[in-house]
C-alpha positions as CSV (number, residue, x, y, z in Angstrom):
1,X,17.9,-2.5,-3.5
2,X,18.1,0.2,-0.9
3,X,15.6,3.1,-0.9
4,X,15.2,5.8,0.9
5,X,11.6,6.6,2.6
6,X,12.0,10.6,1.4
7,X,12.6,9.6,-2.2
8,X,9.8,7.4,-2.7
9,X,7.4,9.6,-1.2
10,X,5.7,11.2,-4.3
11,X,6.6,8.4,-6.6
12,X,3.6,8.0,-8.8
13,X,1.4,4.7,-8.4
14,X,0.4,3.4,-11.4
15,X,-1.9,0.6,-11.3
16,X,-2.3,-2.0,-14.1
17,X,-4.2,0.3,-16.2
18,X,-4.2,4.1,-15.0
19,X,-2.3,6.3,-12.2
20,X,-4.2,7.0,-8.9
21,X,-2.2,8.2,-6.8
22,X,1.3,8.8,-5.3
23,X,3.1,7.1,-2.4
24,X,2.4,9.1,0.7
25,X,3.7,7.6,3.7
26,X,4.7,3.7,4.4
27,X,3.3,1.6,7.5
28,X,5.4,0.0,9.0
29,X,5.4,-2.6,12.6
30,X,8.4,-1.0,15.2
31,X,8.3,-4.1,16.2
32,X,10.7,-5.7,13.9
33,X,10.7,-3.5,11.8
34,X,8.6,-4.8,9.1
35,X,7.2,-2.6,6.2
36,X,3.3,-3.3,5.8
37,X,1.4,-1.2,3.6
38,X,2.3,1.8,1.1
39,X,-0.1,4.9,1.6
40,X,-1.6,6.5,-1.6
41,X,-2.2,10.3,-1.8
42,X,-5.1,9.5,-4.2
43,X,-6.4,13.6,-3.9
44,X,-6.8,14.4,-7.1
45,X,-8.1,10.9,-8.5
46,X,-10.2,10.1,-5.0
47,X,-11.0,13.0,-3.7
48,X,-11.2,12.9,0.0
49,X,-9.6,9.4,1.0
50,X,-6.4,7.4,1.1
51,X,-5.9,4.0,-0.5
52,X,-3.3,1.8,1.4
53,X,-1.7,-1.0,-0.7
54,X,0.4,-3.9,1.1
55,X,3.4,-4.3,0.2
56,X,3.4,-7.7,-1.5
57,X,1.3,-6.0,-4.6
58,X,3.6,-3.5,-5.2
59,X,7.1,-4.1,-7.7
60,X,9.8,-2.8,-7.3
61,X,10.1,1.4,-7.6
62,X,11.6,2.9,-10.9
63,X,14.1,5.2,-9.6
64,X,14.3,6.9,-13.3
65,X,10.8,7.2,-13.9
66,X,9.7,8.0,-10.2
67,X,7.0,5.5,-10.4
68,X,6.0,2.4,-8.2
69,X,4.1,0.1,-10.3
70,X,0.9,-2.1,-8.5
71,X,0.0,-5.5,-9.5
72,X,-3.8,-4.2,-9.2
73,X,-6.4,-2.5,-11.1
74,X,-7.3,0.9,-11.1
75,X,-10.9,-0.4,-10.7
76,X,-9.4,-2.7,-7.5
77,X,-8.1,-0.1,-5.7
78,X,-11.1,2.9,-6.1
79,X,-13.3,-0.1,-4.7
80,X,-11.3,-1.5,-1.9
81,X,-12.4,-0.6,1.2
82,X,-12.4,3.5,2.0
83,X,-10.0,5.0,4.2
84,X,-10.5,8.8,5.0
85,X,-7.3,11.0,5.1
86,X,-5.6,10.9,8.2
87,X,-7.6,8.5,10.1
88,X,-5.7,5.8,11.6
89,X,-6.1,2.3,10.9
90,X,-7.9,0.1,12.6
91,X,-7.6,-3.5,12.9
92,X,-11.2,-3.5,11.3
93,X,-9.8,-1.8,8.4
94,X,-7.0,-4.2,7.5
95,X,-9.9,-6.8,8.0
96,X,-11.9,-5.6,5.2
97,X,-8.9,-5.1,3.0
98,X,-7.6,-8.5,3.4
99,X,-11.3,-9.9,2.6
100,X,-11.8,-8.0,-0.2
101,X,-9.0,-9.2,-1.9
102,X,-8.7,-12.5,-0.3
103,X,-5.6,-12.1,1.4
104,X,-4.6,-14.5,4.0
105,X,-4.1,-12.0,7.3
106,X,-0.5,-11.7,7.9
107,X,-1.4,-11.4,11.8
108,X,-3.1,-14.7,11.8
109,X,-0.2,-16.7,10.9
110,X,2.8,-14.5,13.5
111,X,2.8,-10.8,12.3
112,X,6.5,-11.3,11.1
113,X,6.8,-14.7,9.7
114,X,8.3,-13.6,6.1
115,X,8.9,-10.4,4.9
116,X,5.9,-9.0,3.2
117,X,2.1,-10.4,3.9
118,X,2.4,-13.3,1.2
119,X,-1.2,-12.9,-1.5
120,X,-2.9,-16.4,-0.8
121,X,-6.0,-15.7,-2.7
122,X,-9.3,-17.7,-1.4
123,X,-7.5,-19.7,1.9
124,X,-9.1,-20.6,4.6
125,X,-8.1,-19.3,7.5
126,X,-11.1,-19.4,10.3
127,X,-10.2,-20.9,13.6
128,X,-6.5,-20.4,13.7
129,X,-4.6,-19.0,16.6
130,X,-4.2,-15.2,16.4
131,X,-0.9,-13.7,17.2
132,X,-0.2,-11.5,20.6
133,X,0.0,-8.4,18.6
134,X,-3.7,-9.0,17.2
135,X,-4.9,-9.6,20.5
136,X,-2.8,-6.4,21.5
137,X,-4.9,-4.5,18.6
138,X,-8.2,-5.6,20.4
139,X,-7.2,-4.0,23.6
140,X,-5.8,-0.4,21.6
141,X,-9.9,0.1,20.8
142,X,-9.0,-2.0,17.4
143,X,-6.0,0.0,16.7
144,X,-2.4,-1.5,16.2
145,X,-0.5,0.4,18.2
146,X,2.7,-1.2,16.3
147,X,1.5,-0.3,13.0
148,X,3.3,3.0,12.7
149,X,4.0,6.2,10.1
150,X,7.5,6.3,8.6
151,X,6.8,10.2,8.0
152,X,5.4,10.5,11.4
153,X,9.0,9.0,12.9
154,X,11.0,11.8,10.7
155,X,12.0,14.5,12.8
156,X,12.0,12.9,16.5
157,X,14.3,13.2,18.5
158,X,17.8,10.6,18.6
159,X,19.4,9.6,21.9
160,X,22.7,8.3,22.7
161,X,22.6,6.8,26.6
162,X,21.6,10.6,28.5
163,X,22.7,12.6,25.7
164,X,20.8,13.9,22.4
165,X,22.7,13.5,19.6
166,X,20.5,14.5,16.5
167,X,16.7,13.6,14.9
168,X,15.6,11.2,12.5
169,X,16.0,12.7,8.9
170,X,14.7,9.7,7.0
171,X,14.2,5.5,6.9
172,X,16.1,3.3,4.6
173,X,13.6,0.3,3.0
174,X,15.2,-3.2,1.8
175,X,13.1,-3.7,-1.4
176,X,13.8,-7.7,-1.7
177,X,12.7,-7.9,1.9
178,X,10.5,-5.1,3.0
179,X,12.4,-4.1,5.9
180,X,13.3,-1.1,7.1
181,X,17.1,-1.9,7.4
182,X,18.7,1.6,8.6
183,X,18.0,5.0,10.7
184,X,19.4,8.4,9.1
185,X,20.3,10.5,11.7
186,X,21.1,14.2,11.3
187,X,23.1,15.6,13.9
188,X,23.6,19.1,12.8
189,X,22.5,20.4,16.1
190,X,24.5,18.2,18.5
191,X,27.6,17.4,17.2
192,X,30.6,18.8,15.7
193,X,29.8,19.4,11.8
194,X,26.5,18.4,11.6
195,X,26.0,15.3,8.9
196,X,23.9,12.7,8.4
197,X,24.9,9.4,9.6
198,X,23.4,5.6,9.0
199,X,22.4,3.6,11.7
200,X,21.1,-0.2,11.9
201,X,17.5,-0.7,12.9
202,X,18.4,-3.3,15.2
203,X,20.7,-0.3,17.3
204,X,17.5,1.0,18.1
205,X,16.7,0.1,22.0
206,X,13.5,1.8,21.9
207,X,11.1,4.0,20.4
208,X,8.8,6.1,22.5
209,X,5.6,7.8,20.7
210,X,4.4,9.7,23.2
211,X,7.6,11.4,23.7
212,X,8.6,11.7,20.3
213,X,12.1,10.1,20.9
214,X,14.6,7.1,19.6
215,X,17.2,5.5,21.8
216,X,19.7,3.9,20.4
217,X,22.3,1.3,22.2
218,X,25.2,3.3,21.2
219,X,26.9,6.0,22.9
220,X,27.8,9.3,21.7
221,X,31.2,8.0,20.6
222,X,29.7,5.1,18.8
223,X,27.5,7.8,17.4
224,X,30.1,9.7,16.1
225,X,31.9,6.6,14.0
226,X,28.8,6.1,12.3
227,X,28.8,6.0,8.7
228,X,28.1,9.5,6.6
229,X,26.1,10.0,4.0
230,X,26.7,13.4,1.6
231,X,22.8,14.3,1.6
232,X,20.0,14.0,3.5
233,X,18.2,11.9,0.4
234,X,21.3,9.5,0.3
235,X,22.2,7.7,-3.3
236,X,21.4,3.7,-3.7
237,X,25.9,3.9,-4.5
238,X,26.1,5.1,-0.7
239,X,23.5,3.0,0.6
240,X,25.0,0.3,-0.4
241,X,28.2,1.3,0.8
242,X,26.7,1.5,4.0
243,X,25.3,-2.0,4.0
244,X,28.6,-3.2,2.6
245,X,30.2,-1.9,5.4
């Protein structure tokens, strides 16, 4: 199923046993475009930090009852390793999460080898080759600098060849796969009419952080033909569509 990033923020994440908290923001590597880890706005259960929870503990979202539903304790998550709000995430970080609950480091094995970080509870994995990108992380001070915000990406700005053609209004998540399948881009500032139209991650040339910016490998007229969607929190009816399409 399709999702849209803007509608699960706020979801409530209810753990085995109890709520703690409500989706946030999702990681995710620009780099292939791989979802990683769900952030949980645990304020007023954990005052003062974030919890994040990979993606392969997580079910599938309840679009009626606004809900994503973790395959953990409540217990599990106040004692995993603390994250303070809005501190990045270091490579250290995702380290201590995966040994605390003996998950098999997805960067060990190629960071996107299969869709989610696959739970391989108590494997050995000390002396295998790490990946480019971890050795990347090393070099960022211990930060992945491909490990990125889907609500930091909303709102930069979309380019067409030279010309701007609108900014990123929202991502659009593959739950089977964890993949962040689509771009919605709202043009109501550049072209004719202003709407929201669906573009394929893999149209993305580039994405540049320090400028705030996506380039895409279409040009304006491309842009144009895009697919529309009737809202800027599109349906799963008219993602599908889309995807159809």
């Amino acid at each position: 199923m399709l999702w849209s990033i803007r509608e699960l923020q706020g979801y409530t994440l209810e753990a085995t046993d109890d709520t703690f908290g409500a989706v946030a923001d999702i990681y995710f590597h620009d780099v292939g475009w791989v979802a990683r880890y769900v952030v949980a706005d645990t304020r007023r259960w954990l005052p003062g930090r974030q919890a994040l929870i990979p993606l392969g503990e997580l079910k599938q979202p309840d679009r009626d009852k606004k809900t994503f539903s973790v395959s953990l304790t409540r217990q599990q998550v106040e004692e995993a390793p603390s994250l303070a709000a809005d501190e990045p995430v270091s490579r250290q970080h995702e380290e201590d999460l995966h040994a605390y609950f003996g998950w098999r480091p997805y960067w060990v094995r190629g960071p996107f080898e299969g869709p989610v970080p696959t739970v391989e509870r108590a494997r050995e994995y000390e002396g295998e080759e790490e990946e480019p990108i971890a050795e990347d992380a090393k070099k960022q001070g211990g930060h992945d600098r491909h490990l990125r915000s889907a609500g930091e990406i909303q709102g930069y700005d979309v380019h067409a060849g030279d010309e701007d053609v609108g900014h990123v209004e929202d991502l659009v998540l593959d739950d089977e796969s964890w993949l962040v399948k689509f771009i919605v881009i709202n043009t109501r500032d550049f072209l004719p009419g202003g709407k929201n139209l669906v573009v394929a991650t893999d149209r993305v040339e580039a994405i540049s952080w320090e400028e705030s910016s996506v380039r895409l490998t279409l040009d304006r007229d491309k842009v144009e033909a895009l697919p529309e969607l009737t809202g800027a929190k599109p349906t799963h009816e008219e993602l599908m569509a889309v995807r159809k399409g």
